[in-house]
C-alpha positions in Angstrom: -20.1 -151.6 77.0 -17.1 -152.1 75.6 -17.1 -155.1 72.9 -14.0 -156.8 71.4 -13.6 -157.9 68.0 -13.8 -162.0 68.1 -10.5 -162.3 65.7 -8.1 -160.3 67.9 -5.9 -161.8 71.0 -4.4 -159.5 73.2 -0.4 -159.2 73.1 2.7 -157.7 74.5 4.1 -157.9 71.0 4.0 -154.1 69.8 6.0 -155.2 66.7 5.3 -158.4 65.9 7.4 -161.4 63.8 6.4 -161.3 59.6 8.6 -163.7 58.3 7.8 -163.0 54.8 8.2 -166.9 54.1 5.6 -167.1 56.1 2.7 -165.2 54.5 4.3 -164.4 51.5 1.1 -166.1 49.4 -1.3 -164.1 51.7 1.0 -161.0 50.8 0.8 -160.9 47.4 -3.3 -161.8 47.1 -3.6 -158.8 49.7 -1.7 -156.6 47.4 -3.8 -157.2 44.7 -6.7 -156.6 46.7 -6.0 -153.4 47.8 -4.9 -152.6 44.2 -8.8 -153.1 43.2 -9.8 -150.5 46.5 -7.7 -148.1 45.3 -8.3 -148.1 41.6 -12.1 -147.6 42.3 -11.0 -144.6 44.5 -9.2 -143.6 41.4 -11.3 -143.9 39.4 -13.5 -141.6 40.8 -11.6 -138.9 42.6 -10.0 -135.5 40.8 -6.1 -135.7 40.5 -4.3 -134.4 43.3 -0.5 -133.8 43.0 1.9 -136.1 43.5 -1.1 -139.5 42.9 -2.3 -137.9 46.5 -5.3 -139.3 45.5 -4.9 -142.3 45.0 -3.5 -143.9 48.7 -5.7 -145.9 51.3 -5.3 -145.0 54.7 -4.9 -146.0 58.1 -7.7 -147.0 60.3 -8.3 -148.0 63.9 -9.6 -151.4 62.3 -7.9 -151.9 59.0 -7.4 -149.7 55.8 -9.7 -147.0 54.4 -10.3 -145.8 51.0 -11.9 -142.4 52.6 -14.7 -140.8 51.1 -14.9 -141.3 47.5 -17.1 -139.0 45.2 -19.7 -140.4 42.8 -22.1 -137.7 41.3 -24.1 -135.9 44.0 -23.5 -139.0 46.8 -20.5 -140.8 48.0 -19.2 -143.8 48.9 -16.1 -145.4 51.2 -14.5 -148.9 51.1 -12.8 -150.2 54.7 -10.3 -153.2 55.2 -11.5 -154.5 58.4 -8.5 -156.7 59.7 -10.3 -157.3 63.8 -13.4 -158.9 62.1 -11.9 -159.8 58.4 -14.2 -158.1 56.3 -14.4 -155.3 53.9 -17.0 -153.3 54.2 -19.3 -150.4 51.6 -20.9 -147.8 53.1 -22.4 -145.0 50.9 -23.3 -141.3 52.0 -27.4 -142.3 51.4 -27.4 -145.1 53.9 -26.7 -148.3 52.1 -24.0 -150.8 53.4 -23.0 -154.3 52.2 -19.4 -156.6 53.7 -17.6 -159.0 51.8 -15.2 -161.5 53.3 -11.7 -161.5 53.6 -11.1 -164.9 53.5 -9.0 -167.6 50.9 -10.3 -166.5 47.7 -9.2 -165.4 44.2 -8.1 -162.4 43.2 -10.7 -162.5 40.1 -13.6 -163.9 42.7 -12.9 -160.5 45.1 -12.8 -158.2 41.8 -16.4 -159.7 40.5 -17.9 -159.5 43.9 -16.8 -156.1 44.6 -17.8 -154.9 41.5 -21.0 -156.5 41.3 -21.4 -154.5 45.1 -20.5 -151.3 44.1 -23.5 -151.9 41.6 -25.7 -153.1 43.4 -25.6 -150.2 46.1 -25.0 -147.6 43.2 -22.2 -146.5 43.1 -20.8 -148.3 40.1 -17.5 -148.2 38.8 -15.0 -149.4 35.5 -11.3 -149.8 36.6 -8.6 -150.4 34.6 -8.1 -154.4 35.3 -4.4 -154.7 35.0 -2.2 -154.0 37.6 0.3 -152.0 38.5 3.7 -151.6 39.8 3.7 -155.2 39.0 6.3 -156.9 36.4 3.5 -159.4 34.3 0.7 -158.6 35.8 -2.6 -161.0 35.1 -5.7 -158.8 34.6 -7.2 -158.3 38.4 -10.9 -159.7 36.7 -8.8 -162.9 35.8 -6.1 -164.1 37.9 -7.3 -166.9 39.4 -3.2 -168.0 40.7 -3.6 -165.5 43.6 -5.9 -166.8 46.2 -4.0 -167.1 50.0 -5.5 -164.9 53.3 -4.4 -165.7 56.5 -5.8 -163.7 58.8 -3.6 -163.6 62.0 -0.6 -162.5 59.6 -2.4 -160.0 57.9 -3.5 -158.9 61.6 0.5 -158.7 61.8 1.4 -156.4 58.9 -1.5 -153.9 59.8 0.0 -153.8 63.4 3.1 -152.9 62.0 1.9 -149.9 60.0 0.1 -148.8 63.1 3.2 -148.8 64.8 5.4 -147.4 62.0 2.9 -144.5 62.0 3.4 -143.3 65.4 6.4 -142.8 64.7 6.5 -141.2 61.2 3.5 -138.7 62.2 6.4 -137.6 65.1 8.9 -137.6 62.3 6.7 -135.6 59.8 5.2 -133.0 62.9 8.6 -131.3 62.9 8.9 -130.4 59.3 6.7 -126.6 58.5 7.7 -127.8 54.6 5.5 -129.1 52.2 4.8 -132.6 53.6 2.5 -135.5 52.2 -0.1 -137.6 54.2 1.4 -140.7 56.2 -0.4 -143.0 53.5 -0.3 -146.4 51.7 0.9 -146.3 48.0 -1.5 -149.8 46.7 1.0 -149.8 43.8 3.9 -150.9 46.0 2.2 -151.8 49.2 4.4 -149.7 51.0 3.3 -147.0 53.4 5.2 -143.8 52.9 5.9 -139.9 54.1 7.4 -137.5 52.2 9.0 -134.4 52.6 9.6 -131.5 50.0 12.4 -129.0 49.3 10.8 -126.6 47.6 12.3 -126.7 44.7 11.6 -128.3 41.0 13.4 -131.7 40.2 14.8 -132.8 37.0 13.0 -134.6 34.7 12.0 -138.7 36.3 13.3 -141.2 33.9 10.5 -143.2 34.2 10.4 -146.6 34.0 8.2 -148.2 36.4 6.5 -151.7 35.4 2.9 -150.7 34.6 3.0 -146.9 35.4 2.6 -144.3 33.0 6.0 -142.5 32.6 3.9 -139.0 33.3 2.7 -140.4 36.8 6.4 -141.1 37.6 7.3 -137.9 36.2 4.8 -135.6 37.9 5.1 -136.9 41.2 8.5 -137.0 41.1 8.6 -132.9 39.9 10.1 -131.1 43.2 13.5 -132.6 45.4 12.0 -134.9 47.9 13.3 -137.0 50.7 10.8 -139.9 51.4 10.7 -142.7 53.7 8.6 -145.8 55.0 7.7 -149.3 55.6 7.5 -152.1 53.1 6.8 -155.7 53.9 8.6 -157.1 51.0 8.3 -159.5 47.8 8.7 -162.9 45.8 12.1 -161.3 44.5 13.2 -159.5 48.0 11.3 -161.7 50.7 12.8 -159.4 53.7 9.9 -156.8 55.4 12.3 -153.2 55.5 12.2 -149.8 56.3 13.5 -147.4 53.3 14.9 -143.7 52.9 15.3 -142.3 49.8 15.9 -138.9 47.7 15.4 -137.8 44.4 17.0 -136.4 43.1 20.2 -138.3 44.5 22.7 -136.3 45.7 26.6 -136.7 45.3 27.7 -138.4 47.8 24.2 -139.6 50.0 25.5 -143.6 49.5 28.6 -143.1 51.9 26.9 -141.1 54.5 26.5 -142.0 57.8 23.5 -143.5 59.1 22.0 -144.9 62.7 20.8 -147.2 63.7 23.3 -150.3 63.0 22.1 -152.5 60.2 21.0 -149.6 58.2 22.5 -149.6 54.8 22.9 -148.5 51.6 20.9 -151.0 49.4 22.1 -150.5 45.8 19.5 -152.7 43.6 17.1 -149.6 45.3 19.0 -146.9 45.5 17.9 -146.1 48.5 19.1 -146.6 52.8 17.2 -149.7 54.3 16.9 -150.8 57.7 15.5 -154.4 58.1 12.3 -154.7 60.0 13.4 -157.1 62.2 16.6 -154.6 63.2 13.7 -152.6 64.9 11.6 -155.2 65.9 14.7 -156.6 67.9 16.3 -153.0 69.4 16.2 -152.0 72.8 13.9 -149.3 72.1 12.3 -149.7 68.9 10.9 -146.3 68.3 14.4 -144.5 68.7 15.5 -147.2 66.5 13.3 -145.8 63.5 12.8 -142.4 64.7 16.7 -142.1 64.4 17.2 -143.7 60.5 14.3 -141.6 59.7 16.2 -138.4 60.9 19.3 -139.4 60.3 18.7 -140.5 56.4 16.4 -137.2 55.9 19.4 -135.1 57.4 21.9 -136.7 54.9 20.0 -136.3 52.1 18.9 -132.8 53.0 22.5 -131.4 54.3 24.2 -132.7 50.4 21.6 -131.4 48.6 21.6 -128.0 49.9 17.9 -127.4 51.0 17.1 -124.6 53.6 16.8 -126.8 56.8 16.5 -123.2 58.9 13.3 -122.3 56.8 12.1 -125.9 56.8 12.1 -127.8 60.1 11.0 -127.4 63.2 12.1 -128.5 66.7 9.7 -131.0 68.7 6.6 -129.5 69.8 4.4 -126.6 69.4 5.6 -125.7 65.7 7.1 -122.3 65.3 5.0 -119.9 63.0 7.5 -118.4 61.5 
């Protein structure tokens, strides 16, 4: 029998309107919120390189933190956006839900915790946020406290969407490649591609990250791109392409689709959501600033595109 999730309305709108203005509130408190998910998998999970362990991921429902060690058991904590609920499931058969519904940031942190207790599994976080210019302790901000549902529906629709494409995008690179995942520090969701070779040192500076996280994940060329719905300070959802390092000359190259640009206050190509959202044929529309940003960055900074790529299809082995 096939059941339906009460909260969901069918629609022909693959990529649907987020007008940041719109949500902006319910934004923010869902930032935080998945800031709390993923410090507990942090918490609790060895280091991987590049902070590879720390992302949530993409479900057919929501966001998962994926299995999460905790002594000899383990536990996992999933964003259900159909039903509005999060949900804690732990390898010896205990469950508990919370809801996603208007409530503060510090009411969602002392309920969570207090669950991850109960069934176990309990955890200490660092309370303060980050990626965040002054940040209120996640255990005390009470200003933060907005959820609407349909428009968080919205934004996990888009990810869905933005992933199809970027797992197409990332299947033809034999390179060392990252996970199509969601960074909780800037909400963004993000794939990333590597030269091979070391970087020079990151300077740093990142509100409320530790220089050394910057600097280690930043320690081989890269050429990354993703989705990001936006801020208080740059209310427009956008698609991004960046490389570190820079190379001479990346700003000025040329770039599909129109409205892709070079945004200077990030240093980095955007392409506005709503530029895909309105195209023709939204996935070429991506698919082709993905490639085309990636191909920039990789043809000025000299990387072996022969050794590194490969065409559509079955991959080539060698």
């Amino acid at each position: 029998m096939i059941e339906q999730a009460p909260s969901v309305q069918s629609s022909d709108d693959t990529w649907p309107a987020l007008p940041f203005e719109e949500w902006g509130d319910t934004c923010a408190t869902l930032h935080l919120w998945t800031q709390i998910v993923g410090k507990v998998r942090l918490a609790c999970t060895p280091w991987t390189n590049h902070s590879w362990h720390v992302p949530l991921y993409l479900t057919a429902r929501g966001l998962t933190s994926s299995l999460i060690p905790h002594g000899s058991r383990a536990f996992q904590i999933d964003f259900d956006f159909m039903e509005h609920q999060l949900r804690l499931s732990t390898s010896s058969g205990e469950a508990a839900r919370l809801a996603l519904e208007p409530r503060t940031v510090a009411s969602f942190y002392a309920e969570l915790m207090a669950t991850l207790d109960e069934l176990g599994v309990a955890v200490e976080i660092d309370p303060l946020p980050t990626e965040i210019p002054n940040p209120i302790p996640l255990s005390e901000d009470t200003d933060h406290a907005s959820y609407d549902g349909e428009y968080v529906r919205r934004w996990w629709q888009v990810l869905v969407q933005s992933q199809r494409v970027l797992h197409e995008f990332r299947a033809r690179f034999i390179g060392k490649t990252s996970p199509i995942h969601l960074f909780w520090g800037g909400l963004d969701l993000a794939v990333t591609r590597f030269s091979g070779r070391t970087a020079p040192t990151h300077p740093g500076g990142i509100p409320h990250l530790a220089d050394w996280v910057t600097r280690e994940a930043y320690s081989h060329e890269v050429s990354s791109a993703g989705f990001w719905p936006g801020n208080a300070d740059a209310p427009n959802p956008l698609f991004y392409s960046y490389a570190y390092p820079t190379p001479e000359g990346f700003k000025d190259a040329k770039v599909e689709p129109e409205g892709a640009f070079w945004y200077d206050d990030l240093g980095e190509f955007v392409l506005p959501y709503d530029a895909v959202r309105q195209a023709d044929d939204p996935d070429r529309a991506l698919a082709s600033f993905l490639e085309t940003t990636y191909a920039a960055a990789a043809e000025l900074a000299g990387w072996d595109r022969e050794a590194l790529e490969a065409p559509p299809g079955f991959p080539r082995s060698s």
